[in-house]
N, C-alpha and C positions, 0 to 999 in steps of 0.2 A: 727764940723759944715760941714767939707768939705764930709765925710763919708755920711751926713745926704742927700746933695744934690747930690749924685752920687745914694743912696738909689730910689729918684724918676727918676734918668734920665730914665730907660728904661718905665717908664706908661708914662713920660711925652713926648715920643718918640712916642708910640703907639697913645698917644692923636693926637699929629701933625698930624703924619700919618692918623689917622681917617677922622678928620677934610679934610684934603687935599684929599682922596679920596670922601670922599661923596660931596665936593664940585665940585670936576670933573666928578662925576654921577648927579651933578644938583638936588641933595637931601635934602632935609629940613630934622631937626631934627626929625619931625614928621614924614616923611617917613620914616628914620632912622628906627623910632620905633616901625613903623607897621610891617617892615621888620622884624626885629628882636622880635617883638608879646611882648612890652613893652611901653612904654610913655615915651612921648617926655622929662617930666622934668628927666627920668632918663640917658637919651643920657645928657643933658645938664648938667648938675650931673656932669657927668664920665667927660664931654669936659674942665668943668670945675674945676677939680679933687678936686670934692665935695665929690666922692665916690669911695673906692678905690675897680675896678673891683673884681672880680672871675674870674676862666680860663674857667667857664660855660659862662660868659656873653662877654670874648674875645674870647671864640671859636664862639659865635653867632653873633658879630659885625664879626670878619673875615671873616663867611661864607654870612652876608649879604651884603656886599662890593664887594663879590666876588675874594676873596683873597684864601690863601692857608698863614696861620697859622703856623709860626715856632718858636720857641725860643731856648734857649742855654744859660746857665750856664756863657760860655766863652765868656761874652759882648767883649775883648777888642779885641778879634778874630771873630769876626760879622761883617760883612759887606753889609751893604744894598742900593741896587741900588735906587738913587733915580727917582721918580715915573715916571717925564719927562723922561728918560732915556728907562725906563720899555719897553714899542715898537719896539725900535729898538734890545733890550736882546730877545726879542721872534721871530723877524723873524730872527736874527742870529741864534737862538736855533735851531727854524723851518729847516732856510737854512743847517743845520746839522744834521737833524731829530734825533734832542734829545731834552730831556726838559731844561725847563729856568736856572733849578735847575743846572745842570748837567753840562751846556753850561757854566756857571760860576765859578762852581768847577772847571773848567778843566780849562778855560780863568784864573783864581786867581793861580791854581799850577803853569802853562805857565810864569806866568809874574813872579812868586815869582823863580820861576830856574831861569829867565834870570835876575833878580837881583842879584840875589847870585851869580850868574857867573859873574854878574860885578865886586859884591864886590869882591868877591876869586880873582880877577883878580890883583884888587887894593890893594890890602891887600897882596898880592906876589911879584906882581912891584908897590913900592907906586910911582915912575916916570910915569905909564904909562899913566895916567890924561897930564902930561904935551908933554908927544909925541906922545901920537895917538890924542888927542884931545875929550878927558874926562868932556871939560869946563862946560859942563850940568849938569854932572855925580852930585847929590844936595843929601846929605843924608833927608835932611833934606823934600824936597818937596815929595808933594803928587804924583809925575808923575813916576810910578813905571815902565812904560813900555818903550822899547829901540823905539826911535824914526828911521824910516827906512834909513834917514842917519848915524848913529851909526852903521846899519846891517855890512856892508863890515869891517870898522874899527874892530868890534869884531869878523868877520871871521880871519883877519888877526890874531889879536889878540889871539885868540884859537891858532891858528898855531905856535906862539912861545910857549904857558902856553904847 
């Protein structure tokens, strides 16, 4: 059973996502479908996953949302910004004249080294959580990035490892 609902998570991901962008273009179904040169019941169809897409009809909903289309094999290594977020990833990209793409490869390598340097760190001295003051330091949470008071602690820190 549990295989069967992992099988829909990525269309029922794309669904969201649809849904949520043409709700932020202020687009009705029918719009949806003149965009993409089709009918409304078959947008409602797919929202309602009555119909299980083709990569013809999700290359043509991504280019009529105006999106940029990717996929990957490697769901559990995906990670997608979400949409509120999206704005501020393109004028950081912008503010480094590169793309959004790119901006976040390079932001996702960044944070995944200064993880691993924490772990290496902790995993070398496992005291050193309780005397430089590690109390954050959360395997377990979502917040993968060194908060700017942590910086100095792990300069020091580098200088003994």
């Amino acid at each position: 059973m549990e295989k069967e609902i992992e099988y829909w998570d990525a269309l029922n991901e794309i669904i969201l996502e649809s849904v949520q962008l043409r709700d932020n273009k202020n687009l009705s179904q029918g719009d949806l479908a003149k965009k993409m040169e089709t009918k409304q019941s078959v947008i409602s169809r797919f929202e309602n996953m009555g119909r299980v897409p083709n990569y013809d009809f999700i290359s043509r909903l991504s280019l009529a949302l105006e999106q940029k289309l990717g996929m990957t094999l490697c769901g559990d290594y995906m990670a997608v910004v979400p949409i509120e977020k999206q704005e501020i990833v393109n004028k950081m990209a912008k503010l480094e004249d590169t793309s959004p793409k790119e901006f976040l490869q390079a932001l996702l390598e960044y944070a995944i080294e200064m993880k691993e340097k924490k772990f290496n760190l902790l995993t070398k001295f496992p005291n050193a959580a309780d005397v430089v003051g590690f109390e954050n330091y959360d395997t377990t949470s979502k917040n993968y990035f060194l908060s700017a008071s942590d910086s100095d602690e792990n300069d020091n820190l580098r200088s003994i490892a």
